[in-house]
N, C-alpha and C positions, 0 to 999 in steps of 0.2 A: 454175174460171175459166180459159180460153184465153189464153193470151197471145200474140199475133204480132207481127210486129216492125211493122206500124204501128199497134197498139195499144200497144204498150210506145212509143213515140217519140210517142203524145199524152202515155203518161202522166207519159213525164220533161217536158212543156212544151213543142211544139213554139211556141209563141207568148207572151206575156208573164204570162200568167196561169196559164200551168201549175205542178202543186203539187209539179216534182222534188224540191227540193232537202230536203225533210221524209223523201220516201221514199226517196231514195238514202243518208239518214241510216243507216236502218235505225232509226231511232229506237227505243231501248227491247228490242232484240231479244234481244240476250246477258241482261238481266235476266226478258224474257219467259221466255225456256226453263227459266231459272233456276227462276223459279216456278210454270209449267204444266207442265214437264216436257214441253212440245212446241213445233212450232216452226209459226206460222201462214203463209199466202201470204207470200211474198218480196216482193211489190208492194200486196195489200191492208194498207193498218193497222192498227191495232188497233180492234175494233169501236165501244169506246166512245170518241167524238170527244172527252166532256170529260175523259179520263182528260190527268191530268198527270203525264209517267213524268222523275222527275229521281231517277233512281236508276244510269245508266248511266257518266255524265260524257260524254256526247253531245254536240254541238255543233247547237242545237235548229234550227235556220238553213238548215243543209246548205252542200255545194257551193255555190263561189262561180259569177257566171253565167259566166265564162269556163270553170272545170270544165266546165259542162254545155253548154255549147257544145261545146267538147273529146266529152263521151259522144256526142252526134250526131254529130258528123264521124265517128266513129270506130266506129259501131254496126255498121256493114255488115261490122267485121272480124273480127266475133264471134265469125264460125265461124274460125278462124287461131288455130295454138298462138301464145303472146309473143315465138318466133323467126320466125315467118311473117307478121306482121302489118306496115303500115306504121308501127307505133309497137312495139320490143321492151323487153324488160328492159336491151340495153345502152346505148339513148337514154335509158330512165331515170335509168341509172348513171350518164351522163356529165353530164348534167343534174345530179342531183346531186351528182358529183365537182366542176365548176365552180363552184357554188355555194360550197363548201368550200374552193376553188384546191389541189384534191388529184388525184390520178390514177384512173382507173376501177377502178383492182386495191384503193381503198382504199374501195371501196363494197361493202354487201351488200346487195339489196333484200327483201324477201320480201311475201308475205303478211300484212302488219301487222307490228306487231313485238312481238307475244307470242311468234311464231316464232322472231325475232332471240333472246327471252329464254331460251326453250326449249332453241332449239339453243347457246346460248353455255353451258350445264349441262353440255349432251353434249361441248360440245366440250375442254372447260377443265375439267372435276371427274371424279373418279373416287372410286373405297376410297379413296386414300390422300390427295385432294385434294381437303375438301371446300368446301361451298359457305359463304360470310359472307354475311348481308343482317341487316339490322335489325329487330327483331321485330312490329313494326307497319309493314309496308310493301308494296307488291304482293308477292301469293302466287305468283306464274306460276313464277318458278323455285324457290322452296322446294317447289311442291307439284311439279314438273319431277324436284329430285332425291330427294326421296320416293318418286316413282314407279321410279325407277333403282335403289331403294337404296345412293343418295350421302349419307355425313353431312350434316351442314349444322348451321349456328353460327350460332344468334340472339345480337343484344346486343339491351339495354333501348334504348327511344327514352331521349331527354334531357329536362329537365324542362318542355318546352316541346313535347313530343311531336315533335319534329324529330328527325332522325335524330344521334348521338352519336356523331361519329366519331374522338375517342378511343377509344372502345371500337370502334369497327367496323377503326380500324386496328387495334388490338395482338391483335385475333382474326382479321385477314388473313394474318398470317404462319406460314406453310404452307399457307395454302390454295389452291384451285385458283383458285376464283373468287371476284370482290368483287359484290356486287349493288348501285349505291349510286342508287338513286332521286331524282333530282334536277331540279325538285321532288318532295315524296314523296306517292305516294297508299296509305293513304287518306287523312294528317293535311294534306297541303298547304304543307307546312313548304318552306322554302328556304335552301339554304347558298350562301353568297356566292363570288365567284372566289377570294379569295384562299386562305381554307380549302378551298376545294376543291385548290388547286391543292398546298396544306401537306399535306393528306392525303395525293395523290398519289405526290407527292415521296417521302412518309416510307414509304409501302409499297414502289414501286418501289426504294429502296436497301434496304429492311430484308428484303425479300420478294420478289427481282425474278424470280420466275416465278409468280408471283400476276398473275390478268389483275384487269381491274377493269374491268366495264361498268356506264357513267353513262347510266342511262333518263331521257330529256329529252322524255316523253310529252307534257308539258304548257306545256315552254318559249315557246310564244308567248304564251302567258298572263300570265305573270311584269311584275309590274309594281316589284318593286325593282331600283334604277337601279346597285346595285352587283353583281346577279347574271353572268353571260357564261355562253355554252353554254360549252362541256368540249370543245366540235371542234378547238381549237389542242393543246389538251395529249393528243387523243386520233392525232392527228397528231405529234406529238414524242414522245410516249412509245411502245414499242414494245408495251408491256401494257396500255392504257389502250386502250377504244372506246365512243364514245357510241352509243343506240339512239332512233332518233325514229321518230313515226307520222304519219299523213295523216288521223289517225281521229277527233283531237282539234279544234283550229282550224280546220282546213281541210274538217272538215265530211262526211268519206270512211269513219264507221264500217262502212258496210257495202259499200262496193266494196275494203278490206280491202288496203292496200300498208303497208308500212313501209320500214327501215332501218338498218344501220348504217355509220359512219363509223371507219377507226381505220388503223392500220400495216396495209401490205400481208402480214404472216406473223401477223399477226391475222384477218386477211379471209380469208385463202385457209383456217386452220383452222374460221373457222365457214361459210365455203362450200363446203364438203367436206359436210355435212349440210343443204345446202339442197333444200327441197323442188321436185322437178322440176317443172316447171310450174305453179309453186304462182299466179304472179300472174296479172291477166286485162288484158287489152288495154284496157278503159274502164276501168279503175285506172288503168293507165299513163297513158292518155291525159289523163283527172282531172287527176292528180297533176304533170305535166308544164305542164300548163298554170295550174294554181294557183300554181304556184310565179313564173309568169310574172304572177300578177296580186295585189303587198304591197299592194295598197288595197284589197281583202277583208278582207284578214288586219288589218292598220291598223283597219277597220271592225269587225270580230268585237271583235275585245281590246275596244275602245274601251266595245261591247255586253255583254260579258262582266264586266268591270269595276264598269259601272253596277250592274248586274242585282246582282250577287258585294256590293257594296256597303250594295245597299239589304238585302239579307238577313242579312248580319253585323250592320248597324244595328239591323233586330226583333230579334234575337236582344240585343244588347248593352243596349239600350233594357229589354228585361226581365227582365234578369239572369243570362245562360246566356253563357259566354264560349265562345268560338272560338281556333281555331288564327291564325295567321296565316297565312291564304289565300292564295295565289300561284298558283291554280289556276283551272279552271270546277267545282270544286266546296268547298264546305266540311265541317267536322268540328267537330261541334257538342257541349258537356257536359250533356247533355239532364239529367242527374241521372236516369236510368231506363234501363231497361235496350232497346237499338236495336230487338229482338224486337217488344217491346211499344207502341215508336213507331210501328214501320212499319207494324204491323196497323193502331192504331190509324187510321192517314194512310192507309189501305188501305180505310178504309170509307169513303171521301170521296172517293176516286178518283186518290188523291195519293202515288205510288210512290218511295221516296225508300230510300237504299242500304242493303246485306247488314250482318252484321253483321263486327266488322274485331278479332277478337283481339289482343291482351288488353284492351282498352274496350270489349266490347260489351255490359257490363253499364251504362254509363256515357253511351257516347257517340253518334255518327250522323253516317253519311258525306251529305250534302246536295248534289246536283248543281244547279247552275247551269242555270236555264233561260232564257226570254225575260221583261224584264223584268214583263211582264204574268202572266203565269205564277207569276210568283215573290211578285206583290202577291197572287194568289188563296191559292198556298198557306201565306202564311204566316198570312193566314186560320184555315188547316183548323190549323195549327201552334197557334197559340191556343187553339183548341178543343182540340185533342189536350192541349195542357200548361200547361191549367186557366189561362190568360192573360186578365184577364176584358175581356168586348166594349168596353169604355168604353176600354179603356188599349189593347188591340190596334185601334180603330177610329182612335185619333188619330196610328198609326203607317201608315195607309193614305192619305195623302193623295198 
């Protein structure tokens, strides 16, 4: 397929019917590679229309329309490295330094913030200072200092599969870095401000060259009302910094920005390892402009919510408990082992997440789709786990 720029500018929607915001998703793609081992058209989708892929934690929706109005203004500046362009990486920064009421020295941007996760390994761990996370929780930097050959210190989750951060503090001390997931993927668990901020506390006096980055992937999602980002304390603490994406809520997994927030001799050591040109100018533009429009974001959760709702309900309605979800996806006790789910939900066209050690004999990561989506597959979920029609049909109205 050719693509030219006014062929690409039908297909993000030059008019109200266009299908952008699905395919600036990227919908599905990091699990596609995952499991074809290859990577298809950047702009066609996936061939089979009915395939339902909630295995990514995608935000099924896309970009909001002011993003995509944002990508057309901005298309012609394609050819322009992020310092040449009418929209750079330090408008992003300042964008989101003000959002914060912080200074631009206290932002990092990158390429999503698997990047942020990555380089905050490199930047903060070594032999002698290894990495803490929890042992059920995003793998990006455990498998980061693996790669390095940097120790690294799992604790057990807690008995609620959330993260246990007594033990996550009393194994922070010495180490280089904290990982602390909040909310956590894959269980979805959520720890409230004040333990967060007890955590904090007790590492920074007990450990105070232990950094500690708070992944706040999923924070617009978050519907308990005693949660708070981690941006204050990552501003007041000199070792503390929080890392957000655009990949999640806002609908941007595949135009690829993130961030982090934290002390300015925080920023400047994890932007010492930042990728040269790693961001693109309709990122910037995107993400600049989403941020200028909270009744997207207002509308997503609101969508997310429902959807998230009605599927913890099939699930509890037949006897399979969940985590407490605070995310767009959930973590379900399927009693089988995730292998044998997702095949199963693979013959029906219904993609749903990897397997998440040490549950993966037990459990299954479920992304949140559109609520209609979500009424089909819990469907094929019935039939996969033996839930008989009469009792799953009176949970579809």
């Amino acid at each position: 397929m050719t693509l030219t720029r006014r062929a690409f500018l039908r297909t993000v929607g030059s008019g109200a019917g266009g299908p952008a915001p699905a395919v600036i998703t990227a919908r599905g793609r990091e699990a596609l590679v995952g499991e074809l081992g290859v990577l298809t058209s950047a702009i066609v989708p996936p061939a089979d229309a009915d395939e339902i892929r909630i295995s990514s934690n995608e935000n099924p929706m896309g970009p909001g329309p002011t993003a995509i109005q944002a990508i057309r203004e901005h298309f012609d500046d394609s050819n322009r490295y992020p310092m040449n362009a009418r929209i750079t990486d330090t408008d992003a920064q300042d964008r989101i330094a003000k959002m914060y009421q912080a200074r631009v020295e206290n932002v990092v941007i990158a390429p999503g913030s698997s990047e942020i996760l990555r380089n905050a390994v490199r930047a903060f761990t070594g032999p002698d200072r290894p990495l803490v996370s929890a042992e059920c929780s995003y793998e990006n930097p455990v498998r980061t200092a693996e790669f390095f050959g940097t120790p690294v210190k799992q604790v057990p989750n807690a008995p609620d599969l959330g993260i246990d951060l007594e033990k996550l503090a009393g194994a922070a001390l010495g180490a280089g870095l904290v990982f602390f997931c909040n909310p956590n993927n894959p269980t979805g668990t959520v720890h409230v401000r004040e333990d967060v901020e007890e955590f904090v506390r007790f590492v920074a006096k007990e450990s105070p060259y232990t950094y500690i980055l708070i992944d706040e992937a999923y924070h617009d999602y978050v519907t308990n009302p005693r949660y708070q980002t981690s941006a204050e304390l990552a501003l007041k603490y000199r070792n503390v910094f929080i890392g957000r994406t655009f990949s999640k809520a806002y609908g941007m997994a595949g135009l690829r920005l993130g961030y982090a927030v934290g002390g300015a001799e925080a920023m400047a050591k994890l932007r010492a390892y930042k990728l040269t040109f790693g961001t693109n100018v309709l990122g910037l533009a995107a993400a600049c402009a989403s941020l200028d429009d909270p009744a997207y974001i207002e509308k997503e959760v609101a969508r997310n919510t429902e959807a998230r709702q009605y599927t913890l309900d099939f699930f509890a309605k037949h006897g399979f408990s969940a985590t407490d979800s605070q995310t767009n996806f959930i973590f379900v006790e399927i009693n089988r082992p995730a292998k044998e789910f997702r095949e199963a939900c693979a013959k029906f066209n219904v993609q749903v997440g990897r397997d998440f050690p040490p549950y993966e004999k037990t459990h299954a990561r479920i992304s949140i789709g559109t609520l209609d989506e979500m009424k089909q597959a819990t469907e094929i979920f019935a039939q996969v786990l033996g839930i008989s029609t009469t009792d799953a049909g009176s949970d579809r109205s």
